[in-house]
N, CA, C and O atoms as a DFTB+ gen file, in Angstrom:
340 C
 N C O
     1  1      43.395     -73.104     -88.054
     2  2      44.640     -72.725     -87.425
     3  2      44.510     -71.277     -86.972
     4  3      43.884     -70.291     -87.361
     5  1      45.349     -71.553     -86.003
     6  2      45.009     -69.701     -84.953
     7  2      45.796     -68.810     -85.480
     8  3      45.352     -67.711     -85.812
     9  1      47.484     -69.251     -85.685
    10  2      48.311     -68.604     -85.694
    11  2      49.332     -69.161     -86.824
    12  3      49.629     -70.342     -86.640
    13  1      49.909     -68.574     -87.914
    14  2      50.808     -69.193     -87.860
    15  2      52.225     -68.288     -88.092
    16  3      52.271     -67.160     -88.585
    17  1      53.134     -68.928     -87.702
    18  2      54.429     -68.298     -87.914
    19  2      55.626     -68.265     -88.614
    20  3      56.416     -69.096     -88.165
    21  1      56.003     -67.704     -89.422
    22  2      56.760     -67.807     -90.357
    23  2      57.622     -67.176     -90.542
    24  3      57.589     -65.945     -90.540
    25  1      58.937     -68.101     -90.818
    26  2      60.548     -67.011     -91.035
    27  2      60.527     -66.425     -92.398
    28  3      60.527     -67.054     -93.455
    29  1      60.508     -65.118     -92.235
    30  2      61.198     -64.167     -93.813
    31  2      62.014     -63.648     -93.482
    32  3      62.282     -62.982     -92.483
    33  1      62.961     -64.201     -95.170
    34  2      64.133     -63.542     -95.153
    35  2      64.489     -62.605     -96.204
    36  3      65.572     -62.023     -96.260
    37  1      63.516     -62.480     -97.053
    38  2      63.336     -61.409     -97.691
    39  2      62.093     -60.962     -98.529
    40  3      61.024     -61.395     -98.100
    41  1      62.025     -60.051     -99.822
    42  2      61.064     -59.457    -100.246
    43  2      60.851     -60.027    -101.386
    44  3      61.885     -60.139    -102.044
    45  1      59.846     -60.465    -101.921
    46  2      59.259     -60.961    -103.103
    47  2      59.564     -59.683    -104.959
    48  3      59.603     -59.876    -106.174
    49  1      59.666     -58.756    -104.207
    50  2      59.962     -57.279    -104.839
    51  2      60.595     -57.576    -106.172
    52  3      59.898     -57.663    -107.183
    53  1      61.893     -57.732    -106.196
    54  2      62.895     -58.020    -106.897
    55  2      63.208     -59.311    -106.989
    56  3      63.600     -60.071    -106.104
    57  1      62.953     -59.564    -108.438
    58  2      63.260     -61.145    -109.314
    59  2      64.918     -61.779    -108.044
    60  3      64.970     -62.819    -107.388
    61  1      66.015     -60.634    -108.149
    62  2      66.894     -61.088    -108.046
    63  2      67.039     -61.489    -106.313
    64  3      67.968     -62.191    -105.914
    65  1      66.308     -61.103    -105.670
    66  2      66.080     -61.570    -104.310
    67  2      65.360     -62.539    -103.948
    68  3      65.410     -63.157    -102.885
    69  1      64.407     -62.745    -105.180
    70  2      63.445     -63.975    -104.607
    71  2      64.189     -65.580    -104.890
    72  3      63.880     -66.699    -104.482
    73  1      65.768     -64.879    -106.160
    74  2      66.422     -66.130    -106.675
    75  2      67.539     -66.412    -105.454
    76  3      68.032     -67.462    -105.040
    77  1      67.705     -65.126    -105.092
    78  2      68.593     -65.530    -103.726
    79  2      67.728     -66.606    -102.478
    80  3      67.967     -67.741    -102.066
    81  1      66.864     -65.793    -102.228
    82  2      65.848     -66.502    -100.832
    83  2      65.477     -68.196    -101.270
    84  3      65.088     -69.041    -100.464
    85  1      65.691     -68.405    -102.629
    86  2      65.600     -69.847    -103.112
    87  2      66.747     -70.601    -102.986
    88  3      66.675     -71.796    -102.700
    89  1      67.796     -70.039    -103.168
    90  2      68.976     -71.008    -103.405
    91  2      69.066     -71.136    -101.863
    92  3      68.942     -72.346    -101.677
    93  1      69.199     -70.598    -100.786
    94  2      69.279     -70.307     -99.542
    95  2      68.397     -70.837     -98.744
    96  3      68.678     -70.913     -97.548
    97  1      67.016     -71.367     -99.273
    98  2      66.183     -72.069     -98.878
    99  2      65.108     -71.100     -97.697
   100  3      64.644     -71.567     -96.657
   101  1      64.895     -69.669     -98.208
   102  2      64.316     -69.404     -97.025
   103  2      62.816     -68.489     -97.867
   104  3      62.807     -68.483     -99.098
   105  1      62.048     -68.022     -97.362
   106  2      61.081     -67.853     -97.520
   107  2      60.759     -66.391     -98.196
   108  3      61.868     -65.950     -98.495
   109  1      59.832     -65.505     -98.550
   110  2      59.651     -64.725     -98.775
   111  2      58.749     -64.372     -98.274
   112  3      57.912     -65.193     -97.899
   113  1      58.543     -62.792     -98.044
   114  2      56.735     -62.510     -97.507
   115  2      55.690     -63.254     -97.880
   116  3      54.839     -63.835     -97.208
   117  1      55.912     -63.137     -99.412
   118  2      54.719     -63.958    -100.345
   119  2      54.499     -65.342     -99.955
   120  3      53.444     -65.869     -99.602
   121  1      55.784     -65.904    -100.086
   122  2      55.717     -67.295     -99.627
   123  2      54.853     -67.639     -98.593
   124  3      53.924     -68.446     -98.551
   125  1      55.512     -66.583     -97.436
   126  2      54.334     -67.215     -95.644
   127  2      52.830     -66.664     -95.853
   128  3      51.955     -66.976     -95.046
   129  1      52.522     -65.727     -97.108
   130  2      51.140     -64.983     -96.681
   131  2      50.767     -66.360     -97.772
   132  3      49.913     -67.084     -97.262
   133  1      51.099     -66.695     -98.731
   134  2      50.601     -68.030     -99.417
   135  2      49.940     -69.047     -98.385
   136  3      48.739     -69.308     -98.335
   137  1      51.369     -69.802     -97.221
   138  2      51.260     -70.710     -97.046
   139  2      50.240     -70.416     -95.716
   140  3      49.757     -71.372     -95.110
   141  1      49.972     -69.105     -95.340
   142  2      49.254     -68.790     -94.016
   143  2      47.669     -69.335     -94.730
   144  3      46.772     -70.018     -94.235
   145  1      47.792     -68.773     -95.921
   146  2      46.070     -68.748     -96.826
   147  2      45.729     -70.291     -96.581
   148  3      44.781     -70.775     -95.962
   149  1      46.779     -70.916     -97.247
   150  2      46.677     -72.934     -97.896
   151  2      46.186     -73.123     -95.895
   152  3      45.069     -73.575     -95.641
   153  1      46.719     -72.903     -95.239
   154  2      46.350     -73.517     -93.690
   155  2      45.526     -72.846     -93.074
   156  3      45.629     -72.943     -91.851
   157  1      44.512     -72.009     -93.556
   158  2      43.684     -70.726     -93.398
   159  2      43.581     -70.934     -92.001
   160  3      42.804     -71.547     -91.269
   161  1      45.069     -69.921     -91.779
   162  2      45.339     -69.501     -90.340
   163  2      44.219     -67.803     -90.292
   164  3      43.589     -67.234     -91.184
   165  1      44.414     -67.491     -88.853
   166  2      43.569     -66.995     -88.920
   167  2      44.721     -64.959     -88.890
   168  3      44.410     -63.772     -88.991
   169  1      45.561     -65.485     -88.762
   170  2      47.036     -64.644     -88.054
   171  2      48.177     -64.910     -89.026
   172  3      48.046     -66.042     -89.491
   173  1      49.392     -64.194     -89.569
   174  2      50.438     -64.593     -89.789
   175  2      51.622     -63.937     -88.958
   176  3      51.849     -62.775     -89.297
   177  1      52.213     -64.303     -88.209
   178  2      53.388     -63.582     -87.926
   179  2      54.497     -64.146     -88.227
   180  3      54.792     -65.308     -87.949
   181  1      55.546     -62.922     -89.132
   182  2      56.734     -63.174     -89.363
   183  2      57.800     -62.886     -88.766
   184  3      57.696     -62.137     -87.795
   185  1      58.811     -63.261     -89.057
   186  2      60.166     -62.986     -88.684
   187  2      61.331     -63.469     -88.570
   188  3      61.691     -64.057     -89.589
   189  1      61.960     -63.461     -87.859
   190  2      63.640     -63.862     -88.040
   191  2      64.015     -63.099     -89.418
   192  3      64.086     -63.739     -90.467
   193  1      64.212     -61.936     -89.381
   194  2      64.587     -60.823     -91.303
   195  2      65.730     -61.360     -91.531
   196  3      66.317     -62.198     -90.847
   197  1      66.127     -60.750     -92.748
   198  2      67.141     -60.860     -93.190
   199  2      67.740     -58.925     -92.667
   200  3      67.247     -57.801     -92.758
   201  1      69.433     -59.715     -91.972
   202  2      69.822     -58.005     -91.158
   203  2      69.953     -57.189     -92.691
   204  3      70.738     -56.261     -92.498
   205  1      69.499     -57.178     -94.099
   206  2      69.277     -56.148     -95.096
   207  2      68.192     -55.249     -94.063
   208  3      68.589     -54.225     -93.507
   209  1      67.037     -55.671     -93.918
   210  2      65.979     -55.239     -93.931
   211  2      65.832     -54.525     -92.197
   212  3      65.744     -55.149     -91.140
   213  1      65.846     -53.226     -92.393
   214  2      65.828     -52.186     -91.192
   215  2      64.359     -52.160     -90.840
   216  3      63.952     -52.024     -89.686
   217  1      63.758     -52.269     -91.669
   218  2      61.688     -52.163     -91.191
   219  2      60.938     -53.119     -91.364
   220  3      60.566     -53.409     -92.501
   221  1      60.599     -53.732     -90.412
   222  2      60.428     -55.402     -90.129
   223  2      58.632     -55.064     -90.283
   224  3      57.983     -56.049     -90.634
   225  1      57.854     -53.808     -90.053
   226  2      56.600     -53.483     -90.565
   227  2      56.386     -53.300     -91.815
   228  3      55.268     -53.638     -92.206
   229  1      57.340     -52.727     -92.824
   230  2      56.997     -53.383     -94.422
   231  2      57.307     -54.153     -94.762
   232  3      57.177     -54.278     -95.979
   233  1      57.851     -55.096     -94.122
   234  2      57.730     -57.051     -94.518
   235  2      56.345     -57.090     -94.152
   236  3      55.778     -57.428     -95.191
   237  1      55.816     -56.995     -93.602
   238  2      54.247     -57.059     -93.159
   239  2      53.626     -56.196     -93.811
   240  3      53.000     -56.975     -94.530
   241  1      53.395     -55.493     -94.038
   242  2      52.926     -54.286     -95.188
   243  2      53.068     -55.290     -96.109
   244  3      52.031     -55.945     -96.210
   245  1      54.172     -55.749     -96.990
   246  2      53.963     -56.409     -98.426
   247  2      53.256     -57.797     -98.214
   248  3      52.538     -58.189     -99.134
   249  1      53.404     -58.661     -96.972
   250  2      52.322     -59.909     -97.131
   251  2      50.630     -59.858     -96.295
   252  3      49.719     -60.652     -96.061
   253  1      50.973     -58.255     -96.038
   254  2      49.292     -57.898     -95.636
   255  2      48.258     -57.891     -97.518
   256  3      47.062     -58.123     -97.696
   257  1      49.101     -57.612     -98.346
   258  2      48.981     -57.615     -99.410
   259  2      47.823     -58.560     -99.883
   260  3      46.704     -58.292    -100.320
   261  1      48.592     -60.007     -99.603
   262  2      47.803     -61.084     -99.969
   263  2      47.340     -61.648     -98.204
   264  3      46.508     -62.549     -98.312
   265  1      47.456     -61.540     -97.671
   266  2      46.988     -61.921     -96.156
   267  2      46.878     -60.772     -95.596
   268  3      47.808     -60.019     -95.886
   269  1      45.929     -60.247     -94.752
   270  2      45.672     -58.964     -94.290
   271  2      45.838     -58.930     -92.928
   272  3      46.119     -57.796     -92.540
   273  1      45.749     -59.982     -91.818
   274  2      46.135     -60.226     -90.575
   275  2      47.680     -60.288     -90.932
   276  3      47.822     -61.441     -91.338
   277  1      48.888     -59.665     -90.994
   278  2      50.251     -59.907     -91.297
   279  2      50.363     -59.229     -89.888
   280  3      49.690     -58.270     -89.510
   281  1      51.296     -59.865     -89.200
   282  2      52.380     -58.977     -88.678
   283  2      53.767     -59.139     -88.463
   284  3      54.449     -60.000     -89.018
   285  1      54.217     -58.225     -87.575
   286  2      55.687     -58.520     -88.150
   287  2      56.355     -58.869     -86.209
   288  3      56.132     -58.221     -85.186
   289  1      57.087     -59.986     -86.398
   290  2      57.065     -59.759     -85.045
   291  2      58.302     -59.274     -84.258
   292  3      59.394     -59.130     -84.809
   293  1      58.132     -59.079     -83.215
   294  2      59.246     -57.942     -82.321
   295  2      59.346     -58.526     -80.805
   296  3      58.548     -59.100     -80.065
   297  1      60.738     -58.096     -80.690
   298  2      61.117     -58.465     -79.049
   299  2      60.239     -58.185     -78.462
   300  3      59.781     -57.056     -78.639
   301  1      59.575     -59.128     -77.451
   302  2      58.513     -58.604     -76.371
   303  2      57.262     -58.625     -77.094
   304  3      56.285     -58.283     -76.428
   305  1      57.051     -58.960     -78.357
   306  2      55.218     -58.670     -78.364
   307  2      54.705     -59.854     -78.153
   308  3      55.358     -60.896     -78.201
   309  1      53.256     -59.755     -77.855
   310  2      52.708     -61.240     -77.687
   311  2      51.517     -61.115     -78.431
   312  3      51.036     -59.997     -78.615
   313  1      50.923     -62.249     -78.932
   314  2      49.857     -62.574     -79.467
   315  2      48.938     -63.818     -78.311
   316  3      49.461     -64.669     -77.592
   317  1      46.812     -63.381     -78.562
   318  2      46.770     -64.044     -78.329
   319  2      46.116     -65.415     -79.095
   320  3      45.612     -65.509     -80.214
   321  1      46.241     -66.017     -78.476
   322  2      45.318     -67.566     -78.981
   323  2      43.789     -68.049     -78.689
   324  3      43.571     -69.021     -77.965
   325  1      42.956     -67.452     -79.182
   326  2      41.602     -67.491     -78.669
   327  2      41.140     -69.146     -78.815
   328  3      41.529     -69.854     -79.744
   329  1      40.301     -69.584     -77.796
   330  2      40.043     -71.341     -77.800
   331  2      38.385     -71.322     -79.070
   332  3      37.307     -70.736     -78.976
   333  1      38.837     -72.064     -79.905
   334  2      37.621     -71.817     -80.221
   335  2      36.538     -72.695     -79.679
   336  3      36.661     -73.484     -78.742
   337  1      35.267     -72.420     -80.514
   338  2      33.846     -73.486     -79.673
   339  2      34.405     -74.843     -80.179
   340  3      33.827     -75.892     -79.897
């Protein structure tokens, strides 16, 4: 997999946020840099935040952690998709 993309809605950080992002059904950094590894994408980009979170580059900062291709994504950026052999 080339790319993959994933909604976070918050930070793995705090016990009491990761119990929120569960009941709510939504993901954590950790969660997408996990599930980027299990589909050994080669890319993760996140997004759709939760409006808490003002710096959408340390959501990516914390799942560069365990995935090191993280990014965070933003109005207007593009990624590309290389074909492989």
């Amino acid at each position: 997999m080339q790319l993959s993309v994933s909604s976070t809605a918050s930070t793995p950080s705090a016990a009491a946020e990761r119990k929120i992002a569960r009941e709510r059904g939504h993901s954590t950094t950790e969660d997408a840099a996990k599930a980027a590894l299990r589909a050994e994408a080669r890319r993760l980009v996140i997004g759709h935040y939760s409006s808490r979170y003002k710096d959408a580059e340390a959501l990516a900062g914390e799942a560069r952690r365990l995935f090191p291709e993280s990014y965070a994504a933003q109005e207007g950026a593009t990624f590309t998709i290389e074909k492989r052999p």
